[in-house]
C-alpha positions as CSV (number, residue, x, y, z in Angstrom):
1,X,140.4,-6.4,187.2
2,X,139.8,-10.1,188.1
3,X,142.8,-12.7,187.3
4,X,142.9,-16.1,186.9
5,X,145.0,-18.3,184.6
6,X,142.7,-19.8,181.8
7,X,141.1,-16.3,181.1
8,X,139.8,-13.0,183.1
9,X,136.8,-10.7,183.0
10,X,136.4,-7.3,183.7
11,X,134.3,-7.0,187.4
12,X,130.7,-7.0,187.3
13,X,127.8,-4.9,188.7
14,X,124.1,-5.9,188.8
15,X,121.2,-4.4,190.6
16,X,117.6,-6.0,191.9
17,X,115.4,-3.8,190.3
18,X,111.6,-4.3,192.1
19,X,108.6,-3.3,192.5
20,X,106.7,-3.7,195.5
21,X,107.5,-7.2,196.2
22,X,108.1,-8.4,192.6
23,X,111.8,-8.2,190.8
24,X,112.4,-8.1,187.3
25,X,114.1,-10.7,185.7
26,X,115.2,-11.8,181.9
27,X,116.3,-14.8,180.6
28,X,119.6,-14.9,179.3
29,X,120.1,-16.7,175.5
30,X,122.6,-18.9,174.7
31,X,125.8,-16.9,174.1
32,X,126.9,-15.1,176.9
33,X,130.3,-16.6,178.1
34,X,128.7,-16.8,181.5
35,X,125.4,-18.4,182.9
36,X,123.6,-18.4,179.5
37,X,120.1,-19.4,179.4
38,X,119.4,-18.8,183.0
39,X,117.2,-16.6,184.5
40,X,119.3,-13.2,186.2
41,X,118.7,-9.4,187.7
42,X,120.3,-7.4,185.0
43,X,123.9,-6.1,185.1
44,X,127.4,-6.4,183.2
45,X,131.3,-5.6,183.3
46,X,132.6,-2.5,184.5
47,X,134.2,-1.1,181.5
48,X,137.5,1.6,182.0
49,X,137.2,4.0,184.3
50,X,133.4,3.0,184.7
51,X,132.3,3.1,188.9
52,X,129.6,0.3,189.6
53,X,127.0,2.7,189.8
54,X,127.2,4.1,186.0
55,X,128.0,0.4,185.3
56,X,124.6,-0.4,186.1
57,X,123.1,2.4,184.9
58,X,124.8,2.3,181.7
59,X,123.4,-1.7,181.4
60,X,120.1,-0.9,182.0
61,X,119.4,1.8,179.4
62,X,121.1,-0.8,177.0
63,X,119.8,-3.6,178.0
64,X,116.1,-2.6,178.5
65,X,115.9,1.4,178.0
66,X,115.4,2.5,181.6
67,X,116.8,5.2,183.0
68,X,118.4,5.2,186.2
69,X,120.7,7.7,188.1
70,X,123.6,6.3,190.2
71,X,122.1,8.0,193.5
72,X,118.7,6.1,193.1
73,X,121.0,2.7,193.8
74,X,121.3,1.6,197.4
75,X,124.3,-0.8,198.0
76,X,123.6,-4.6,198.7
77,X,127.4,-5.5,199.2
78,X,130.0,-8.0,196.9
79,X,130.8,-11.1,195.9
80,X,133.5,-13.2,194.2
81,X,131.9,-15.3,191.6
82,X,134.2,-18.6,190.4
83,X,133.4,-20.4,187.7
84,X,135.8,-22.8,186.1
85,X,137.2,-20.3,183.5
86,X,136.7,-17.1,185.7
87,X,137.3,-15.3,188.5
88,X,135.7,-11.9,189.0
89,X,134.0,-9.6,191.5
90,X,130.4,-8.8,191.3
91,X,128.9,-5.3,192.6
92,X,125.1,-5.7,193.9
93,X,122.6,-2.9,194.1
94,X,119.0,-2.6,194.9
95,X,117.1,0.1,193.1
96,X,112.4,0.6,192.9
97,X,111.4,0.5,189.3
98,X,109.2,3.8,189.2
99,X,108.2,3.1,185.7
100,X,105.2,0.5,185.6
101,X,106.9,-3.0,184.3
102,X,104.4,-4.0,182.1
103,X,105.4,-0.3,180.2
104,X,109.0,-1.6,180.3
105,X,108.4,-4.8,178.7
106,X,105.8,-3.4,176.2
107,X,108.0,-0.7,174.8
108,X,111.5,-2.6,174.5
109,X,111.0,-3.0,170.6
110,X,110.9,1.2,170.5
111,X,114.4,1.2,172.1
112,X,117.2,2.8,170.1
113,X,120.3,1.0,170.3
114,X,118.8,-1.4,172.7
115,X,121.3,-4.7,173.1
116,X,120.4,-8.3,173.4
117,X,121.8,-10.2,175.8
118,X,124.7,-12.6,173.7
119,X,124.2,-10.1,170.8
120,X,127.5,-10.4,168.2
């Protein structure tokens, strides 16, 4: 768990999900806490007793429906992320997209349960 005196976060994990030589990216809205309306690889915090391999998996069936198993992630190494009101440790993962993007994109209004980013 990160610490740091104005407020902490839960760690992070995020993955660069590609294909080919294109990534998929989404825009973030307006109320995350962190980096809202900027353009990101998809990810969240590591909830309790969560590793950052179902982390990610967990925040890409949310976040877009895709389903992803925790062995089809290869490791791209850490970082410490500080911003002014946080301190926290992100986990970074590469992973192909084997479903066809444009599928992805076209289908995220079917998704049951599906989050939006900032969502309250």
């Amino acid at each position: 768990m990160a610490e740091n005196s104005s407020e902490s976060s839960p760690d992070g994990a995020s993955v660069v999900l590609y294909q080919g030589n294109q990534v998929l990216l989404y825009k973030r809205d307006g109320h995350p806490k962190l980096f809202h309306n900027r353009w990101a690889i998809l990810g969240g915090g590591i909830e309790a007793g969560e590793s950052p391999e179902e982390t990610v998996c967990r925040e890409l069936q949310v976040e877009v429906g895709y389903r992803l198993a925790p062995g089809d992630l290869a490791p791209l190494g850490r970082c410490q992320v500080l911003d002014s009101a946080y301190r926290y440790l992100v986990h970074y993962f590469r992973a192909e997209l084997k479903q066809d993007y444009w599928d992805l994109l076209l289908n995220l209004g079917n998704v049951v349960g599906l989050e939006r980013e900032g969502k309250g």
